[in-house]
N, C-alpha and C positions, 0 to 999 in steps of 0.2 A: 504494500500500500504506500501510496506516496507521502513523504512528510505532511505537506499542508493539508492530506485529507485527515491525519492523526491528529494534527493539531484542533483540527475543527471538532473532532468529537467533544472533546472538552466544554468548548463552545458550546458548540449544541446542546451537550447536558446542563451546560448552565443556563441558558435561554429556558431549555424547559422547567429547570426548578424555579426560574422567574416566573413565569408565566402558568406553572401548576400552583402558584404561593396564589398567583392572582387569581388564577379561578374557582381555587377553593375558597377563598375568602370571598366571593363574590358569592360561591352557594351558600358559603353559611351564610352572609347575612341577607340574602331571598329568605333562606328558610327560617332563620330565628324566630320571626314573629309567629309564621303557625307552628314551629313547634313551642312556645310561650304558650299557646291558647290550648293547643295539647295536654300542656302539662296541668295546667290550670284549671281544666276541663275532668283531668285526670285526680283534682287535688280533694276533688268533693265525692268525688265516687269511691277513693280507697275505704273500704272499711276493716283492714285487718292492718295489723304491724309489719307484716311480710309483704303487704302491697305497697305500701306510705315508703318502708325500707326500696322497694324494687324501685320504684318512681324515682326515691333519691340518687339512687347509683344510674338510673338513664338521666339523671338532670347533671349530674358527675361529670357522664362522660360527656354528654353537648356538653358542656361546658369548658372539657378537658382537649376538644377534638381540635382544633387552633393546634395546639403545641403538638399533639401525635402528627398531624398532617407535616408542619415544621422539619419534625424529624425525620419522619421517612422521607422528603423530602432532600431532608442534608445529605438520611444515608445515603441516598440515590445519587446524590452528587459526590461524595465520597466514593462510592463505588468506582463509578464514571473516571475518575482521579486515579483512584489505584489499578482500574483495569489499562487507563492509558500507561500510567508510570510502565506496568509489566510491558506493556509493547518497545519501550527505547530499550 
């Protein structure tokens, strides 16, 4: 493969973790609002402790899903990094 086509992969893995940051962020905040109205909806109907608990860990993780995306994200860009460095 030719140098500047190696080079570019780089590149291009980082345009995508640009532009995966952007569109994930973009879904979650479409969806926040109905899933707010979800959970809320969700908040009158639990009537056991194991429901009220379940509710809180799906409100956990929307609320934790930001930084997961972040990450796999990095790793993907990491990856992208160290599978170039193996090619020199």
């Amino acid at each position: 493969m030719p140098p500047d086509r190696q080079r570019a992969g780089l590149a291009r893995a980082f345009f995508i973790f640009i532009v995966g940051l952007g569109a994930a962020g973009v879904l979650i905040a479409v969806l926040n609002g109905p899933f707010d109205s979800v959970i809320a909806a969700g908040d009158g109907l639990a009537q056991s402790a194991q429901a009220d608990r379940g509710r809180g860990y799906v409100a956990t993780f929307w609320n934790s899903l930001p930084l997961i995306i972040a990450l796999l994200a990095f790793l993907q860009l990491l990856s992208a990094a160290a599978a170039e460095g193996r090619l020199r």
